[in-house]
C-alpha positions as CSV (number, residue, x, y, z in Angstrom):
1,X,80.0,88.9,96.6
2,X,83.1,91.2,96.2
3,X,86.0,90.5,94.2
4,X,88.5,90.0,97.3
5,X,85.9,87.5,98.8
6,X,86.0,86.2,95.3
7,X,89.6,85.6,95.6
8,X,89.7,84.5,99.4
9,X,87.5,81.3,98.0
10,X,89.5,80.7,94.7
11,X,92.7,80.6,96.6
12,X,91.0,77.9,98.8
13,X,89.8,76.0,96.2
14,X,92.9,75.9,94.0
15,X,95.2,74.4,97.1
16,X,92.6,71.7,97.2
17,X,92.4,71.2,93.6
18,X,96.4,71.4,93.9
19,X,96.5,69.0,96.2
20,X,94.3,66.7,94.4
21,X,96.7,66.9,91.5
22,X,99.9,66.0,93.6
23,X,98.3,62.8,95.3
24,X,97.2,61.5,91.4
25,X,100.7,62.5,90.6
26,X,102.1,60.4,93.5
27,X,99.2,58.0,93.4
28,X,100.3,57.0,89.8
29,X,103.9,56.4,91.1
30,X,105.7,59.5,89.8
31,X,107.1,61.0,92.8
32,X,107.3,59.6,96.6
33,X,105.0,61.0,99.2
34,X,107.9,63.3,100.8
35,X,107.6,64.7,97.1
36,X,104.1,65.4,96.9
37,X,103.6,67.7,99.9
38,X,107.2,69.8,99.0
39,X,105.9,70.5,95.7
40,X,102.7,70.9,97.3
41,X,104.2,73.5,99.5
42,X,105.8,75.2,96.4
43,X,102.2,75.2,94.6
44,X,100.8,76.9,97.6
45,X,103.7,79.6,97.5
46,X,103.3,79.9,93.7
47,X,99.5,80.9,94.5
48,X,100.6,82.8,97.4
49,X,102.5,85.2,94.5
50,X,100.0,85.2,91.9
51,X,96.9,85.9,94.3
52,X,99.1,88.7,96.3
53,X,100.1,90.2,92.9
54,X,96.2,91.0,91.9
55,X,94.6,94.1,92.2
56,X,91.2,94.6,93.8
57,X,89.0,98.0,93.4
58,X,90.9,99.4,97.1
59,X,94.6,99.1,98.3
60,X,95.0,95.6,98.7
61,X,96.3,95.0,102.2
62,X,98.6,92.4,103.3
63,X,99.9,92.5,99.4
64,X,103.6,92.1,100.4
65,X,103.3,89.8,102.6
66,X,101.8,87.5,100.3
67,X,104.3,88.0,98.2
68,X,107.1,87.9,100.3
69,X,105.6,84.4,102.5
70,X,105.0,83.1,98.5
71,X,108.6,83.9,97.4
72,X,110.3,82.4,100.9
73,X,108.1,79.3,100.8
74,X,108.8,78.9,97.2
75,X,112.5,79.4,97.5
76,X,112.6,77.0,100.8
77,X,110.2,74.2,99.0
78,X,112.9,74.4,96.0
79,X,115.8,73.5,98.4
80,X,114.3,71.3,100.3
81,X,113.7,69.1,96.5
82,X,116.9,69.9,95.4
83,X,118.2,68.2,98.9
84,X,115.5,65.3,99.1
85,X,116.4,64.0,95.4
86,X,119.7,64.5,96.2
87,X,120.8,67.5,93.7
88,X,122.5,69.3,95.9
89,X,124.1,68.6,98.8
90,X,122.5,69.9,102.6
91,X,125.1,73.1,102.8
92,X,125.0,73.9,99.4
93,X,121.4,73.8,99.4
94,X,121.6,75.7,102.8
95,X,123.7,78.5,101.4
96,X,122.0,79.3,98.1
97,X,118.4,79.1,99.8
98,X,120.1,82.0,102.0
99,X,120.9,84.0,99.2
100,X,117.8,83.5,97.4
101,X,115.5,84.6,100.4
102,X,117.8,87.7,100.6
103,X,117.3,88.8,97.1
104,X,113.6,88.0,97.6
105,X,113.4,90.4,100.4
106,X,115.6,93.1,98.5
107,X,113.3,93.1,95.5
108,X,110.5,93.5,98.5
109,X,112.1,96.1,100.3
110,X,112.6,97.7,96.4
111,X,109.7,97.6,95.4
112,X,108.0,98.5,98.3
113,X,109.8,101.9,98.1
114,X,108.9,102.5,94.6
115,X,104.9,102.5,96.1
């Protein structure tokens, strides 16, 4: 088995170890079920980051998109907490989620020029 088939499975496997960590979490009484999946969500787009930042023997492709999906799914999971447990309020949470997702895709666009 190659290493990027090694990854394609890990990734797999870690969302459903992930999710079985969130629904003890919420199972316990910790957080509410609208909880578990956003920071389920943000676990994913965590992964999504880590697993697009390694590098396999070739050029990985698709690289920057797995960052960039990781970092907006990240950023959007966070606002949509901050609004659910009441934080922030909708707009605020609206407007910084904007400018987060555009510094995400300028440090994209950066680095993808440095390559």
């Amino acid at each position: 088995m190659e290493k990027s088939d090694m990854m394609y499975y890990t990734a797999y496997i870690l969302l459903l170890i992930l999710l079985g960590v969130w629904l003890l979490v919420w199972a316990v009484g910790i957080i509410e079920l609208k909880e578990m999946f956003l920071f389920w969500l943000f676990s994913a787009g965590i992964l999504m980051i880590i697993f697009g930042t390694v590098r396999t023997k070739e050029a990985p492709r698709g690289s920057t998109v797995l960052i960039g999906g990781g970092m907006l799914l990240s950023i959007l999971m966070l606002m949509l907490l901050a609004i659910i447990t009441d934080l922030i309020g909708g707009w605020v949470g609206a407007a910084i989620g904007i400018i987060l997702i555009g510094i995400a895709g300028l440090i994209i666009l950066l680095l993808s020029m440095r390559r």
